[in-house]
N, C-alpha and C positions, 0 to 999 in steps of 0.2 A: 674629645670624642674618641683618641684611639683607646684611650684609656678605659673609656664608659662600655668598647666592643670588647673588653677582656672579660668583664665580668661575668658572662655564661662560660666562661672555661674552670676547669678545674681546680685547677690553682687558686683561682680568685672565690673559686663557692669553699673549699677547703680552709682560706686564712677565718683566723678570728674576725669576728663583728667591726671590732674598736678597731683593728689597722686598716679595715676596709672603709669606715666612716674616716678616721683620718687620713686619707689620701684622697679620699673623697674630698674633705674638706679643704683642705690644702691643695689641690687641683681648681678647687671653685674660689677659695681665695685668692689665688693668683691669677685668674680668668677677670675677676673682680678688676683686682688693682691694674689691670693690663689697660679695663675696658675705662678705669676712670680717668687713668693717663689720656688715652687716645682721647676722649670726651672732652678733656681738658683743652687738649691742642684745637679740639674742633669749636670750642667755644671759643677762642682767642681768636681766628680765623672769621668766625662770625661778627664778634666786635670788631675786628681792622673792617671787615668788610661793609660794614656799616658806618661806621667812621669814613671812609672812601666814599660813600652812596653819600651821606651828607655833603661832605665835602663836593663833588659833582654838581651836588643840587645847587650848592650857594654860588658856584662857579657859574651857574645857567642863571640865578637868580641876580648876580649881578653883571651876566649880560644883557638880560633883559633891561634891567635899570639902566645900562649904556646906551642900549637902541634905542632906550625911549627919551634919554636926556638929547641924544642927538636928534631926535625926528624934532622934538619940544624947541630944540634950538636954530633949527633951520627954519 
């Protein structure tokens, strides 16, 4: 963004087209690979997370099957 508020200044209306598109470019390139790192991490966090909620559920699922073997057995 600070970059994008340069552009009505002088300096920036004066450069050529082409070093304005590539800085442009290459500003939204690395914004890119920034956001698909992060995305990355945040989907790995999703899978544990879900893996864990499974996990949980079978934990409940095989207490239930205890409570009920003991009520069945008394």
């Amino acid at each position: 963004m600070a970059y994008l508020d340069r552009f009505p200044n002088w300096s920036e209306i004066l450069k050529p087209p082409e070093k304005v598109q590539g800085e442009t470019m290459a500003g939204l390139i690395e914004a890119i690979a920034k956001e698909r790192s992060i995305n990355r991490l945040k989907a790995h966090d999703v899978r544990r997370a879900f893996l864990l909620l499974l996990g949980g559920l079978a934990l409940v699922l095989i207490e239930g099957v205890t409570l009920a073997v003991v009520e069945v057995a008394h």
